[in-house]
N, C-alpha and C positions, 0 to 999 in steps of 0.2 A: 838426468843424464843416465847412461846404457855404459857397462863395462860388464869384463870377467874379471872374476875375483881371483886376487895375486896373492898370495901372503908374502909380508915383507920379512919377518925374521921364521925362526922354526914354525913349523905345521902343528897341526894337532894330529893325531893319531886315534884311531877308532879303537875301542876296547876288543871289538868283538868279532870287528870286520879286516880283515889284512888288505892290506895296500890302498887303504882310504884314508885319506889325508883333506884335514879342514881347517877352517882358520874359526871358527861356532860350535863349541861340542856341546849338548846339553843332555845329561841323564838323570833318568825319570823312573822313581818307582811309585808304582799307583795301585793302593788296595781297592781291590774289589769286593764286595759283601751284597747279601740281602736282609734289608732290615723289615721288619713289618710293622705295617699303618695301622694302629688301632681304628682311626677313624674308617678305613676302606674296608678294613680287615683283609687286606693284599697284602703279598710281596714283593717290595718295591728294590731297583737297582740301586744301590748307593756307589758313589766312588771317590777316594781322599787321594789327594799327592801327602806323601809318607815322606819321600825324602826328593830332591831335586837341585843337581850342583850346574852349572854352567861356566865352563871354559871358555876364552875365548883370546884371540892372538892381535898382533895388529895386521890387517890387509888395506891392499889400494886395488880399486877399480881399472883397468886396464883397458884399451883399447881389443877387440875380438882380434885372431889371429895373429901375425907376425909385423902387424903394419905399425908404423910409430906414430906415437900418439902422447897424448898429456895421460901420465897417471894422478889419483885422484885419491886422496887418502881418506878412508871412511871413519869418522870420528862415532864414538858411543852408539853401535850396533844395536846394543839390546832395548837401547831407547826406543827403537823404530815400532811404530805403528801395527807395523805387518814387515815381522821375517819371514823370508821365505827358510825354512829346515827343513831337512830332507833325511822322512826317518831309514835308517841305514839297519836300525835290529831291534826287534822287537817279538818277545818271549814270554808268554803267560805261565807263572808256577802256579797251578792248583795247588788249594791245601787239603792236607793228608787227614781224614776225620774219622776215630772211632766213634762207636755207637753211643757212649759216655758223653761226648763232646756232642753227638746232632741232638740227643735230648737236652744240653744244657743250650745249643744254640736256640733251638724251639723256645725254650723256657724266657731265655732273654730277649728274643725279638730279633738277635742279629745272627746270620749265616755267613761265615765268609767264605769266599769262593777263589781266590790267590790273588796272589802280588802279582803283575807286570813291568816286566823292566822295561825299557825304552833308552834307545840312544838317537837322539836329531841331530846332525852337523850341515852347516853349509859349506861345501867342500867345493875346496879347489878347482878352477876355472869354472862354477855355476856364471850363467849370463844372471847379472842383476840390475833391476831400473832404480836410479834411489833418484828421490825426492825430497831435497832440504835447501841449508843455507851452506853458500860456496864461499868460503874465506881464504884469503892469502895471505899464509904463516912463513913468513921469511921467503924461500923459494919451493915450498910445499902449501901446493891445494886440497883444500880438505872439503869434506862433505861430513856437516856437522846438524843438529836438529835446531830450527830454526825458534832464533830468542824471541820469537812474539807469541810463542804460546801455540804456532801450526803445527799442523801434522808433520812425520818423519815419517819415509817409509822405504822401505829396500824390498822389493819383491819380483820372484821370480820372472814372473809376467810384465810385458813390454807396457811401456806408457799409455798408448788408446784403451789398450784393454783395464789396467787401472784408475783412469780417469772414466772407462763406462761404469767400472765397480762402485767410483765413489759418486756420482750421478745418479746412479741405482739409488742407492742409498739415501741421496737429498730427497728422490721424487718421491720413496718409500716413508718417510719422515715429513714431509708435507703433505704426502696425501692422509697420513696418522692423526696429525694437526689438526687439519681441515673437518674429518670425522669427530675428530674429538670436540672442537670448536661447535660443529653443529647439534652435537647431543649437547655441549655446554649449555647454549642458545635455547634447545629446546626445554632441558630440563627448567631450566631459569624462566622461561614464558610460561610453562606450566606452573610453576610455583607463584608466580606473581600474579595469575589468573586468577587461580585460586584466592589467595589473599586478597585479591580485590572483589572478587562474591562477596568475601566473608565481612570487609570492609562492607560494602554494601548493603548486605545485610544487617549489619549490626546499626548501621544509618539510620537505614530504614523503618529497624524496630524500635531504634530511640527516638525517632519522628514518629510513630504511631505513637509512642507512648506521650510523649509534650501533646503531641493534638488531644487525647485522653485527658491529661490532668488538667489541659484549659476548659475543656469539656467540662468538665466536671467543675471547676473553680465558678464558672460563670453560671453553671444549673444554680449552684447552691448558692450563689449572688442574687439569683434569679427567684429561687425561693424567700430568702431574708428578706429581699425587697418587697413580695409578695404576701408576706407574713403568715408562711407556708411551714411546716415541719421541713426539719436539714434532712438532707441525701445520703445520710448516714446508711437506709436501708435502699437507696437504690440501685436498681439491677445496672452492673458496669456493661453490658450490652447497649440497652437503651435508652439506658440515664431516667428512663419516667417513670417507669412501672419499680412495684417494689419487690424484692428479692423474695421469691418463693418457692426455691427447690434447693435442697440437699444433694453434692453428687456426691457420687460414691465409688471407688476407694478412696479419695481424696481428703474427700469432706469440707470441702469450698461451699459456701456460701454467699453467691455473686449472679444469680440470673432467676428471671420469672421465667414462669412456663412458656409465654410467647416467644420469647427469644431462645428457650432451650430446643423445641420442636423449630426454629428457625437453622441451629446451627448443621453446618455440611456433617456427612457421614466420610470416617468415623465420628463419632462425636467426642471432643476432647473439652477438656476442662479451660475456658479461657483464661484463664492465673495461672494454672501449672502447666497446661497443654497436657496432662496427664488423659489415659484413656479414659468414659464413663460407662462403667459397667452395670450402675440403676439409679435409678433419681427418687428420693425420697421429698414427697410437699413437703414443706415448710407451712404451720398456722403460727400466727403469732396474735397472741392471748393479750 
């Protein structure tokens, strides 16, 4: 609903301003300083509310000009979402700094630069749209913030214009969502990509290694059956030939020459996969 604001008992009265009368007076002092960022080594604007009272009267929403109409009595203003306030005065004091004082502000990191007074009121006949829950208190309508937890709101600006603000705002918040949801999605398929290489791989190398040890199990079955010397010194390349090179820096002991002049460049150690940087024969006496 759309009304001008009525005060029903005394007004408020502006501190600073003459013949401004409101039913919402809110004053506001706000220090100013500059504090510096170690990390930027900048100096950055700081600003603190220091002190901050809020006045406020009973008023009812009114029909615009002299036509009669249903007044509408606005319950817990401050509650609202979005006041409109209308600053009425507002005065910067600089602070006053000797030379004693800017070397000791340097020294600690923090500059201050003054206080700001501020007075906001919502003053008498402002056109206001409020947005709540409408109850019937004996033979007084009230406009109160609504008991499911929605929004309250009393602002300046006419209804279309405040339902396109808060539309803004949904599509602004969904389309937030939506990016955020697809870098979700993205990072998460990279990550579980990964993990299934590595799953795979490690498959992989534990299935080379089982196909190895049967390998191996059945040579030296194959030997005992055979009434052969055990595989003890067999090259783990070939399984046939017997172990006759040294690598080195390793110092593995696991391959004959024909399978070492077999293996790809670079040539690595097949037990450690370490680099070989010289291969020393092996004779065995």
């Amino acid at each position: 609903l759309s009304g001008v604001v009525r005060s029903v008992k005394e007004t408020l009265s502006s501190q600073f301003v003459e013949n401004c009368k409101g039913v919402v007076q809110r004053l506001t002092l706000q220090e100013h300083k500059m504090v510096w960022n170690r990390t930027t080594h900048l100096w950055n604007d700081y600003e603190k509310i220091i002190h901050q009272r809020t006045n406020t009267t009973p008023f009812d929403l009114v029909p615009p000009g002299d036509g009669a109409g249903i007044t509408i009595r606005v319950m817990k203003p401050l509650d609202a979402a979005e006041l409109s306030l209308e600053t009425v005065y507002e005065k910067f004091h600089p602070s006053v700094q000797s030379f004693t004082d800017v070397i000791g502000h340097y020294i600690s990191g923090e500059r201050p630069k003054g206080i700001q007074e501020t007075e906001q009121m919502l003053k008498v006949g402002t056109a206001l749209t409020g947005v709540g829950e409408l109850v019937l208190d004996n033979a007084t309508i009230k406009l109160q913030p609504p008991k499911q937890g929605m929004p309250y709101y009393l602002s300046a600006v006419d209804f279309d214009s405040l339902l396109q603000k808060q539309e803004a705002n949904v599509r602004f918040w969904k389309i937030l969502t939506v990016l955020f949801g697809f870098a979700t999605c993205a990072v998460l398929f990279f990550i579980l990509r990964k993990q299934y290489r590595h799953h795979r791989e490690r498959r992989h190398l534990k299935q080379m290694q089982e196909e190895f040890r049967q390998a191996q199990e059945r040579l030296l079955r194959e030997k005992n059956t055979e009434g052969g010397e055990t595989l003890k010194n067999a090259c783990v390349v070939c399984l046939s030939n017997t172990k006759s090179c040294v690598f080195l820096e390793c110092g593995h002991v696991c391959s004959c020459n024909e399978c070492y002049r077999a293996l790809p460049e670079p040539k690595k150690c097949p037990i450690c996969r370490q680099a070989i940087s010289r291969v020393v024969p092996l004779y065995n006496s």
